[in-house]
N, CA, C and O atoms as CSV, one atom per row, in Angstrom:
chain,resi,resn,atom,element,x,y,z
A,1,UNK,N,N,-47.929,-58.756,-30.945
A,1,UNK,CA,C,-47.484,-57.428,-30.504
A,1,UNK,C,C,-48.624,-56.807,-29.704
A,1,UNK,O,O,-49.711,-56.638,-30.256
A,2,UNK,N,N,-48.405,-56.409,-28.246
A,2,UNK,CA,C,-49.414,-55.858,-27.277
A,2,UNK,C,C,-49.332,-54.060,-27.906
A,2,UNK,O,O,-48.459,-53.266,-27.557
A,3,UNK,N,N,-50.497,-53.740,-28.900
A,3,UNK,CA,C,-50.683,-52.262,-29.218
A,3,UNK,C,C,-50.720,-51.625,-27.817
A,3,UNK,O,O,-49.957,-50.729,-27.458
A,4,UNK,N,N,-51.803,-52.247,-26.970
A,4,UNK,CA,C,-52.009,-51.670,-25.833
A,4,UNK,C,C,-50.658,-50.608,-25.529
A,4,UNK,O,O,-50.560,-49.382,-25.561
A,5,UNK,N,N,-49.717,-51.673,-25.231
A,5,UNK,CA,C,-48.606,-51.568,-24.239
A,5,UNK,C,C,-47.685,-50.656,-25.116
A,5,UNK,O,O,-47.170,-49.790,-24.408
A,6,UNK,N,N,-47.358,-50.580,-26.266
A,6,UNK,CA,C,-47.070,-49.426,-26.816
A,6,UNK,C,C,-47.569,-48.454,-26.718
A,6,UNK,O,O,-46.815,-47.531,-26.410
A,7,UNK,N,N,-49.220,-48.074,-26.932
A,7,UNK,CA,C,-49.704,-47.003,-26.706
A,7,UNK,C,C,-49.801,-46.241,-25.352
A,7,UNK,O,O,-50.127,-45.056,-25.287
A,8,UNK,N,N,-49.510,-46.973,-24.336
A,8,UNK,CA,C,-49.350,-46.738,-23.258
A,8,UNK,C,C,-47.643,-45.885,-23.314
A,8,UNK,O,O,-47.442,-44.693,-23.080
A,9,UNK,N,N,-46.758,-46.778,-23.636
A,9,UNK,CA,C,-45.127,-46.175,-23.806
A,9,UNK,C,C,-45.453,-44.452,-24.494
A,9,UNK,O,O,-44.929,-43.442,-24.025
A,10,UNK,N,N,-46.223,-44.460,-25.433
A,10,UNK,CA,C,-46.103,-43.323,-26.563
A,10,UNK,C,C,-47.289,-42.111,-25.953
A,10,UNK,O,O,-47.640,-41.004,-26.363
A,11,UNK,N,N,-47.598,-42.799,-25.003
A,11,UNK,CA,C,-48.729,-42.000,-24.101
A,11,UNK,C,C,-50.046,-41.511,-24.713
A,11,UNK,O,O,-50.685,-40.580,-24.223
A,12,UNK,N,N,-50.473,-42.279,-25.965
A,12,UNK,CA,C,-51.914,-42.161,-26.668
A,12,UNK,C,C,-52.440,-42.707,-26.479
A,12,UNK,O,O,-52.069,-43.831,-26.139
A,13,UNK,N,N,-54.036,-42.286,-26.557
A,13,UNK,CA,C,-54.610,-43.262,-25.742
A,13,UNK,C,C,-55.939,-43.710,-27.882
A,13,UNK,O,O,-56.438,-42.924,-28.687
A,14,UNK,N,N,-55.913,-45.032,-27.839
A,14,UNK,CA,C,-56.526,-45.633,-28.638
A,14,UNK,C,C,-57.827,-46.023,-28.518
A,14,UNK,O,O,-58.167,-46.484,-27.429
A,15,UNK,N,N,-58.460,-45.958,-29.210
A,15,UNK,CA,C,-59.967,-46.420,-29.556
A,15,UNK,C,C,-59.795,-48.102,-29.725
A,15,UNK,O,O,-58.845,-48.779,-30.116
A,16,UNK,N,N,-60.630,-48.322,-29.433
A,16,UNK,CA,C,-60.787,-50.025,-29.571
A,16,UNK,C,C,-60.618,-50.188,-30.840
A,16,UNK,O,O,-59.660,-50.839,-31.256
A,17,UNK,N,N,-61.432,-49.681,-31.581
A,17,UNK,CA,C,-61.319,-49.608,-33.130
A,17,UNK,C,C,-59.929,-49.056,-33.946
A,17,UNK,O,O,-59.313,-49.561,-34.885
A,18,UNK,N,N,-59.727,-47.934,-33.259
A,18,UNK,CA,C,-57.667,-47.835,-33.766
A,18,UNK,C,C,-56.795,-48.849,-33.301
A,18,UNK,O,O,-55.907,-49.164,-34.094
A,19,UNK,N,N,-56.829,-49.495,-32.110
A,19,UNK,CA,C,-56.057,-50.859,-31.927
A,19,UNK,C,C,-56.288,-51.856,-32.525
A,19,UNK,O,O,-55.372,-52.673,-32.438
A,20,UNK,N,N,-57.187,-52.190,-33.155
A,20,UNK,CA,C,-57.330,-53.242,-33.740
A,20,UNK,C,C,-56.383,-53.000,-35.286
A,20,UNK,O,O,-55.587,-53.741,-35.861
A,21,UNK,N,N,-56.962,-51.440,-35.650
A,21,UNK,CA,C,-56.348,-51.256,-37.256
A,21,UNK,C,C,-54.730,-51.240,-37.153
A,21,UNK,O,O,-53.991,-51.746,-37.998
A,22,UNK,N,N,-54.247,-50.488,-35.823
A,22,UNK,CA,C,-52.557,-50.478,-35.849
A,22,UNK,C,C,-51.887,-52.086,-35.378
A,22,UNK,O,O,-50.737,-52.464,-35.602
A,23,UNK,N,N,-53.304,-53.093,-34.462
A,23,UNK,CA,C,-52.558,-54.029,-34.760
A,23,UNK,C,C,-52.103,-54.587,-35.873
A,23,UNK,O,O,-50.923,-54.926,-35.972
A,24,UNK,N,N,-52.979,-54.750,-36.838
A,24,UNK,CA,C,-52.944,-55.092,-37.770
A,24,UNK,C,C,-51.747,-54.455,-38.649
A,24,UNK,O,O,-51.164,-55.198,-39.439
A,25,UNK,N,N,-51.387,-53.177,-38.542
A,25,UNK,CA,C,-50.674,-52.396,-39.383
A,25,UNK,C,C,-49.224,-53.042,-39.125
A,25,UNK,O,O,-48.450,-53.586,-39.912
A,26,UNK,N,N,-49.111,-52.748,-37.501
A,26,UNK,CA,C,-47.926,-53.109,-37.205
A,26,UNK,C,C,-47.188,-54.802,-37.302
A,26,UNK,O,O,-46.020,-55.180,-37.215
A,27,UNK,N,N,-48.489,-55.542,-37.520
A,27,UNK,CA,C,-47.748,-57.068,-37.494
A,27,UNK,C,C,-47.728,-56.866,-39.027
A,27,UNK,O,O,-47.255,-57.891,-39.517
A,28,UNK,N,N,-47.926,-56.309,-39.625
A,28,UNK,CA,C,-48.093,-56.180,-41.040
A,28,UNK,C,C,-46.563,-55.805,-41.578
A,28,UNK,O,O,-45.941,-56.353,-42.488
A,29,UNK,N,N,-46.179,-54.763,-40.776
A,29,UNK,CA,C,-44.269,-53.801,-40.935
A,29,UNK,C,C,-43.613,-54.873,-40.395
A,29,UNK,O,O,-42.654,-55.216,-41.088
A,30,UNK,N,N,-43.794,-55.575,-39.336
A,30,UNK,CA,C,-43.047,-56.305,-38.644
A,30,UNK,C,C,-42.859,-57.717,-39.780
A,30,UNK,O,O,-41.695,-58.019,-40.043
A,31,UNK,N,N,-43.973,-58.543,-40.425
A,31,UNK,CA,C,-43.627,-59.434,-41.117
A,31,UNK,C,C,-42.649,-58.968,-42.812
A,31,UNK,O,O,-42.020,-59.666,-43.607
A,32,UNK,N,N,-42.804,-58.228,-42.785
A,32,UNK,CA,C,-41.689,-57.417,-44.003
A,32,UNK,C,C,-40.864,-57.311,-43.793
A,32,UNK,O,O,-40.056,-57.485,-44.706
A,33,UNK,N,N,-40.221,-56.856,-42.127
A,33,UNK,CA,C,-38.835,-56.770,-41.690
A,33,UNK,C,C,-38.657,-57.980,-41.357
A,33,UNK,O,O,-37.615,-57.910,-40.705
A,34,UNK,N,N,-39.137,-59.610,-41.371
A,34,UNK,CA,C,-38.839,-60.123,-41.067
A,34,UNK,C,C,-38.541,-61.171,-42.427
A,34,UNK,O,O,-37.982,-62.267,-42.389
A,35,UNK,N,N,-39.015,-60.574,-43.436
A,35,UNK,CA,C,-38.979,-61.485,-44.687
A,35,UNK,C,C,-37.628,-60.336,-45.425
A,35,UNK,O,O,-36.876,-60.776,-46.295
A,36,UNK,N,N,-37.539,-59.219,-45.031
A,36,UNK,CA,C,-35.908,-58.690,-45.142
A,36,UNK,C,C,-34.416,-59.231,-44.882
A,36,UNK,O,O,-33.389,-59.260,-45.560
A,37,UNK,N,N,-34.972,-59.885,-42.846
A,37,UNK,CA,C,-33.675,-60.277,-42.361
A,37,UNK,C,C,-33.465,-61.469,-43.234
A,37,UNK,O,O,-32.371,-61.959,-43.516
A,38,UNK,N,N,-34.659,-61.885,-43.635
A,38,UNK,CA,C,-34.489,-63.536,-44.218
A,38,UNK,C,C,-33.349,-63.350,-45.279
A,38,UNK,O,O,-32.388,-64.118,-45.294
A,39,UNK,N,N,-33.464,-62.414,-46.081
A,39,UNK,CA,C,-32.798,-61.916,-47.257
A,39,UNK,C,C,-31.248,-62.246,-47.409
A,39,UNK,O,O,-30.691,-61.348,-46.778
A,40,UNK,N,N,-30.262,-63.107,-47.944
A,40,UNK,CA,C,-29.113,-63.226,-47.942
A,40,UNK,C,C,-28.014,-62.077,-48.377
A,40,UNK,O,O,-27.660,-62.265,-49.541
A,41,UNK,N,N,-27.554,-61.254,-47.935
A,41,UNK,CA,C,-27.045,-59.809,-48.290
A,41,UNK,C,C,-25.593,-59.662,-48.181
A,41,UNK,O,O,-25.014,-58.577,-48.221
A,42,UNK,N,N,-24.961,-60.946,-48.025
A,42,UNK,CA,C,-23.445,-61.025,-47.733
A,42,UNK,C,C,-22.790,-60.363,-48.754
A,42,UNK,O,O,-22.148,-59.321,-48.615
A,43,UNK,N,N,-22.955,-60.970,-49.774
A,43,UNK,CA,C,-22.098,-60.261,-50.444
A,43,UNK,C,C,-23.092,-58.720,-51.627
A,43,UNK,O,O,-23.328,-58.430,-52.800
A,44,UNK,N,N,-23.274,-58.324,-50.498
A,44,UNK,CA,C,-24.223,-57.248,-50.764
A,44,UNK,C,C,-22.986,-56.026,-50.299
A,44,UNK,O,O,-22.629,-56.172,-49.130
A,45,UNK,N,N,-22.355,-54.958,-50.982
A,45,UNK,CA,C,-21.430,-53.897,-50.223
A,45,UNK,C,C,-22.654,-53.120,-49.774
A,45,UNK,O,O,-23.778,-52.990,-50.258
A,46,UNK,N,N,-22.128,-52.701,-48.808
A,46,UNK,CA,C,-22.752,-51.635,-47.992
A,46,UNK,C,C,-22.816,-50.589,-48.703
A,46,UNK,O,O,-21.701,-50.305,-49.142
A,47,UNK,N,N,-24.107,-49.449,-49.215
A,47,UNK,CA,C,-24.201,-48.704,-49.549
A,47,UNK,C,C,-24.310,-47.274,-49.010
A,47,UNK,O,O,-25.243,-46.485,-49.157
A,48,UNK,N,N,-23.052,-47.099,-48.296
A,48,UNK,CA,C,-22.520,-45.343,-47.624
A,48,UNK,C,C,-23.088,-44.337,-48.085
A,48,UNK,O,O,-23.528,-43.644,-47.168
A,49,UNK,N,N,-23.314,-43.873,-49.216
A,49,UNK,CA,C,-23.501,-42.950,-49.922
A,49,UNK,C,C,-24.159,-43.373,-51.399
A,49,UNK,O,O,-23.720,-44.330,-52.036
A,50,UNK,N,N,-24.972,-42.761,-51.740
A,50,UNK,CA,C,-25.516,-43.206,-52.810
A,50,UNK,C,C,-25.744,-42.107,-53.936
A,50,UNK,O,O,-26.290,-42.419,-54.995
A,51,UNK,N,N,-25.364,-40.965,-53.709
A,51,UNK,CA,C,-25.423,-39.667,-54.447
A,51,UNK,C,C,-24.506,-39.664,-55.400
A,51,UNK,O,O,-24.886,-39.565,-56.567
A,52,UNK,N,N,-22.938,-39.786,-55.056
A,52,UNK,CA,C,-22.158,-39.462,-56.044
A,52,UNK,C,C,-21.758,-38.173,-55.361
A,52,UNK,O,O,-20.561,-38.170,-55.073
A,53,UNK,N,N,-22.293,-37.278,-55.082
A,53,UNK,CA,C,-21.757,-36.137,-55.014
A,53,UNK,C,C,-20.361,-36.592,-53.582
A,53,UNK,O,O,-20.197,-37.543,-52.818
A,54,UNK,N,N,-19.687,-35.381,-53.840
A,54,UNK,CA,C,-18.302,-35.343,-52.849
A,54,UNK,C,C,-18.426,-33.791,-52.531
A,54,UNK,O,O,-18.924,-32.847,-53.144
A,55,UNK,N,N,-17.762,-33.925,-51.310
A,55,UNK,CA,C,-17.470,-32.693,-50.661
A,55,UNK,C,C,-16.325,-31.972,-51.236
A,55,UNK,O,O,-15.551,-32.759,-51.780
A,56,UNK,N,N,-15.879,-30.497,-51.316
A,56,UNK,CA,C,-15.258,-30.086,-52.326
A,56,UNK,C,C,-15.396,-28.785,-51.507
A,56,UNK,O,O,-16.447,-28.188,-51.272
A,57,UNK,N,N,-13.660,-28.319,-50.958
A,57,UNK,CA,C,-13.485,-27.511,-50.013
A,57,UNK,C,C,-12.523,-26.465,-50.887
A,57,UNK,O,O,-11.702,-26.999,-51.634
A,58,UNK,N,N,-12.564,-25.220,-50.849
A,58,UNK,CA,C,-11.814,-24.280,-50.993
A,58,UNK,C,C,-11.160,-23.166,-50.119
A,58,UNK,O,O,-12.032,-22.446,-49.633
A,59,UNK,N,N,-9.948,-22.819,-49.786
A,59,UNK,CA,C,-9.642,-22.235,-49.562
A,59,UNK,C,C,-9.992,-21.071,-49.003
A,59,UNK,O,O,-10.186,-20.215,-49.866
A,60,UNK,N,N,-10.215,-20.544,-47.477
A,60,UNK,CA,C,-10.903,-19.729,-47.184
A,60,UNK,C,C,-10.381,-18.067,-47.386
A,60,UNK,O,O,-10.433,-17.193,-46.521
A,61,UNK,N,N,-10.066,-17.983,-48.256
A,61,UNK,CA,C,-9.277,-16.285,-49.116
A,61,UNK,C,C,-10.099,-15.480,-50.083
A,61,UNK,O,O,-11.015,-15.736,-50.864
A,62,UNK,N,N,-9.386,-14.353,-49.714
A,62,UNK,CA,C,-10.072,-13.377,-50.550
A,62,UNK,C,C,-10.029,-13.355,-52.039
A,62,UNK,O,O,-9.060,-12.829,-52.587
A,63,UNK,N,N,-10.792,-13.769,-52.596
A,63,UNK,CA,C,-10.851,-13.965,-54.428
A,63,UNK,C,C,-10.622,-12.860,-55.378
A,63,UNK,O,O,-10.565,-12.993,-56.601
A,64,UNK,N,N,-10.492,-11.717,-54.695
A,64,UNK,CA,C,-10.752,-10.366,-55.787
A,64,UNK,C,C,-11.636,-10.558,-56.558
A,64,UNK,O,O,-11.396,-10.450,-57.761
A,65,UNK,N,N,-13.240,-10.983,-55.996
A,65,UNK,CA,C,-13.730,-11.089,-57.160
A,65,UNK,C,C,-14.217,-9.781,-57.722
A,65,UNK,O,O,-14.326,-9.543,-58.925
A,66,UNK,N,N,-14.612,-8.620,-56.336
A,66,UNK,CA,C,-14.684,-7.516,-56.624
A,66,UNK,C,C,-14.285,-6.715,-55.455
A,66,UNK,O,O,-14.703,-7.137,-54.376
A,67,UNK,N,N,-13.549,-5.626,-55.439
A,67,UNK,CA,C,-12.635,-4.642,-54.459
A,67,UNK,C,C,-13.663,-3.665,-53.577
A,67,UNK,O,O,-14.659,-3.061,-53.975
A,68,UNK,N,N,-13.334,-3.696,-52.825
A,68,UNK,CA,C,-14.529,-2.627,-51.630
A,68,UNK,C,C,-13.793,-2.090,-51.433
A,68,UNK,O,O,-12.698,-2.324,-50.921
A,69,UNK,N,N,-14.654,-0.494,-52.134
A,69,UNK,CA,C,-14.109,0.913,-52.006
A,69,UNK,C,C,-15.603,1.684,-51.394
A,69,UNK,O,O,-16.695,1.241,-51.038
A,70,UNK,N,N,-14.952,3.158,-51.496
A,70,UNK,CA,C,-16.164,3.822,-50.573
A,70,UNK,C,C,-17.614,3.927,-51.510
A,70,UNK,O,O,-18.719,4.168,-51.023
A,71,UNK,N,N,-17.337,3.690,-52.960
A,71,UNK,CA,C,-18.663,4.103,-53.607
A,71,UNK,C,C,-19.572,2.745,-53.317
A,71,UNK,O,O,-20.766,2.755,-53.017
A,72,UNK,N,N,-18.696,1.527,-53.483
A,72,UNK,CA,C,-19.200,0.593,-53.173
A,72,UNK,C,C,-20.213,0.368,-51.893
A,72,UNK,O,O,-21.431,0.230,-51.779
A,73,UNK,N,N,-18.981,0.403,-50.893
A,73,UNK,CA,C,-19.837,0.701,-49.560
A,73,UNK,C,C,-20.704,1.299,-49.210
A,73,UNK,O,O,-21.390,0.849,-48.293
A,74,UNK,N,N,-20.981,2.416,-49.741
A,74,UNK,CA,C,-22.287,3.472,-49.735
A,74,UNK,C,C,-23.214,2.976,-50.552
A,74,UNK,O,O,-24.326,2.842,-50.042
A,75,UNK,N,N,-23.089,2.648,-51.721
A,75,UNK,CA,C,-24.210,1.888,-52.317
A,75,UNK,C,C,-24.981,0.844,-51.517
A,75,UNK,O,O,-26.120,0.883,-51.051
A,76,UNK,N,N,-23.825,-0.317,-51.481
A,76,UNK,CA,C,-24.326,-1.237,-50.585
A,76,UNK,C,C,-25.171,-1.147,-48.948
A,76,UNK,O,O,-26.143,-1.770,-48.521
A,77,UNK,N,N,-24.388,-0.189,-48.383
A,77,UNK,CA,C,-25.166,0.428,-46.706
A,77,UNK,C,C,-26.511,1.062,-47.126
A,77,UNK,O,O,-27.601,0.726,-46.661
A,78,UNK,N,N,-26.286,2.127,-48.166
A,78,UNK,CA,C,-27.683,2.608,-48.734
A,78,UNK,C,C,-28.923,2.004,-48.771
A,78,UNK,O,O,-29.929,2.638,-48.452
A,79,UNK,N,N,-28.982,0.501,-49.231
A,79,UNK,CA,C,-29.854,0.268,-49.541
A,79,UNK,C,C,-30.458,-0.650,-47.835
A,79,UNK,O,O,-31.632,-0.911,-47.572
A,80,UNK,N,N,-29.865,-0.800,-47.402
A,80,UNK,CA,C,-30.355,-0.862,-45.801
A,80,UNK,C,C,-31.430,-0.013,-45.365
A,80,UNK,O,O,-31.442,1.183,-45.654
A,81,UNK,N,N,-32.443,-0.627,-44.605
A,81,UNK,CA,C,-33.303,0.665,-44.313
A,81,UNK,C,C,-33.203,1.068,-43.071
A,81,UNK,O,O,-34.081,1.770,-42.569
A,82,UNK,N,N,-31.793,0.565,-42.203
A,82,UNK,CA,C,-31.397,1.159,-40.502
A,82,UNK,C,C,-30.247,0.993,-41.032
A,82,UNK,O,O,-30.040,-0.048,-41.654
A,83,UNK,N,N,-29.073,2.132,-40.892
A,83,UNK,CA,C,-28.069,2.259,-40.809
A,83,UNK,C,C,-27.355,3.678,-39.903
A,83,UNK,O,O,-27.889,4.785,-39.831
A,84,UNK,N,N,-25.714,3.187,-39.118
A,84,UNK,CA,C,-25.703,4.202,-38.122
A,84,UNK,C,C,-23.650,3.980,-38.649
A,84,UNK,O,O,-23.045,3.004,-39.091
A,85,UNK,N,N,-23.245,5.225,-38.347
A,85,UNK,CA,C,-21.840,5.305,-38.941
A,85,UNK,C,C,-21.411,4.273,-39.946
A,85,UNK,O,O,-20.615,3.359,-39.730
A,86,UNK,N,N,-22.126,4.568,-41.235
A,86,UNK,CA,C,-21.695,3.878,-42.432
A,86,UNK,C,C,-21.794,2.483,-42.153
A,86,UNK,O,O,-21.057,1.841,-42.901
A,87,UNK,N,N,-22.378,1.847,-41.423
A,87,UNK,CA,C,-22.969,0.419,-41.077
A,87,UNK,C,C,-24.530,-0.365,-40.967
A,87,UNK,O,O,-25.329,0.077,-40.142
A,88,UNK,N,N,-24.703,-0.899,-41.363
A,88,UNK,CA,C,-26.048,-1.714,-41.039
A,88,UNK,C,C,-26.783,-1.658,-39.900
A,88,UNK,O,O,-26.527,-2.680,-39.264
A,89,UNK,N,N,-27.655,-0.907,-39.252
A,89,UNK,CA,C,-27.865,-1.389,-38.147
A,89,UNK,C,C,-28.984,-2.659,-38.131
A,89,UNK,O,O,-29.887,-2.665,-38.968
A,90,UNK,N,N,-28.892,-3.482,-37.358
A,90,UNK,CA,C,-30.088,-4.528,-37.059
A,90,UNK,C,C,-30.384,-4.554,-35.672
A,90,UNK,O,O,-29.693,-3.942,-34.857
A,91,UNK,N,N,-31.221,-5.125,-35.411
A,91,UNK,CA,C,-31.705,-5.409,-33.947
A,91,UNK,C,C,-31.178,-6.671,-33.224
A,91,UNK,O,O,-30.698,-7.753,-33.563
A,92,UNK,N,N,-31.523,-5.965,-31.942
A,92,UNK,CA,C,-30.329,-6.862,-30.833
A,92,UNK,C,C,-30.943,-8.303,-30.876
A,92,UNK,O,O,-32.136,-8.437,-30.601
A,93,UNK,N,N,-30.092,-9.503,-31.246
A,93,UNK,CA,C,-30.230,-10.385,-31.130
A,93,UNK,C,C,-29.747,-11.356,-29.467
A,93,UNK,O,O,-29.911,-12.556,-29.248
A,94,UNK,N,N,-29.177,-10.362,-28.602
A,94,UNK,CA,C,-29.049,-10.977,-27.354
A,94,UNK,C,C,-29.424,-9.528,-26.310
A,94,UNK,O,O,-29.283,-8.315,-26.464
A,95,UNK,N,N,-29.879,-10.268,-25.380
A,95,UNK,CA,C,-30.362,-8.714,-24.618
A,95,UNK,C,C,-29.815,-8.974,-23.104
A,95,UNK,O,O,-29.678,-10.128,-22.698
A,96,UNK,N,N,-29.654,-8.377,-22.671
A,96,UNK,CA,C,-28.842,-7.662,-21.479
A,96,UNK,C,C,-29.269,-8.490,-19.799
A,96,UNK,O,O,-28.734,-8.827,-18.743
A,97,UNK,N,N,-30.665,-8.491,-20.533
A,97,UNK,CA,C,-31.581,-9.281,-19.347
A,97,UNK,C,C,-31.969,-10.629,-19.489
A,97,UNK,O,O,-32.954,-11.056,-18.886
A,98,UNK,N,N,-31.240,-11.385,-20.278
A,98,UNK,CA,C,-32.173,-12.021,-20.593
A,98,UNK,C,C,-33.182,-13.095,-20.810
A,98,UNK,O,O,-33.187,-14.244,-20.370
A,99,UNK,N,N,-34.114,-12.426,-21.652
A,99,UNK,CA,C,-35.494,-12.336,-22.213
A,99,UNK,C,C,-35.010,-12.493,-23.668
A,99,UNK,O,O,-35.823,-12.485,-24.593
């Protein structure tokens, strides 16, 4: 494996002394992937997913979990520290010019 010519692709430039250590490193990864392919894996299933977990979708509706009324709303806007006609204010996330 020419380090050179990689390091050239990846645009770093190496010390004589770092090419020698990543040669080494890299014929090093390379003989592991090559004692992998050796590996007989046929009847190996493909492992897709390995968690267990599943995706698990609900219904995008209103739950009643609790009712919004005006005491609510005022509590909740209250504790905002910019608010303008009973709303949140925040800052402009797109600007006019823009910047």
């Amino acid at each position: 494996m020419d380090i050179k010519h990689i390091a050239k692709l990846a645009r770093i430039k190496l010390t004589g002394k770092e090419e020698e250590k990543f040669d080494k490193e890299l014929s090093s990864v390379l003989d592991f992937i090559d004692q992998l392919n050796k590996v007989d894996t046929s009847k190996v299933e493909p492992a897709y997913q390995i968690t267990g977990l599943v995706n698990s979708f609900r219904s995008d509706e209103h739950r009643k979990d609790f009712e919004m009324n005006e005491d609510l709303n005022r509590k909740l806007v209250g504790q905002a520290p910019s608010k303008e006609a009973g709303f949140i204010k925040v800052g402009s996330v797109l600007s006019k010019n823009g910047k």
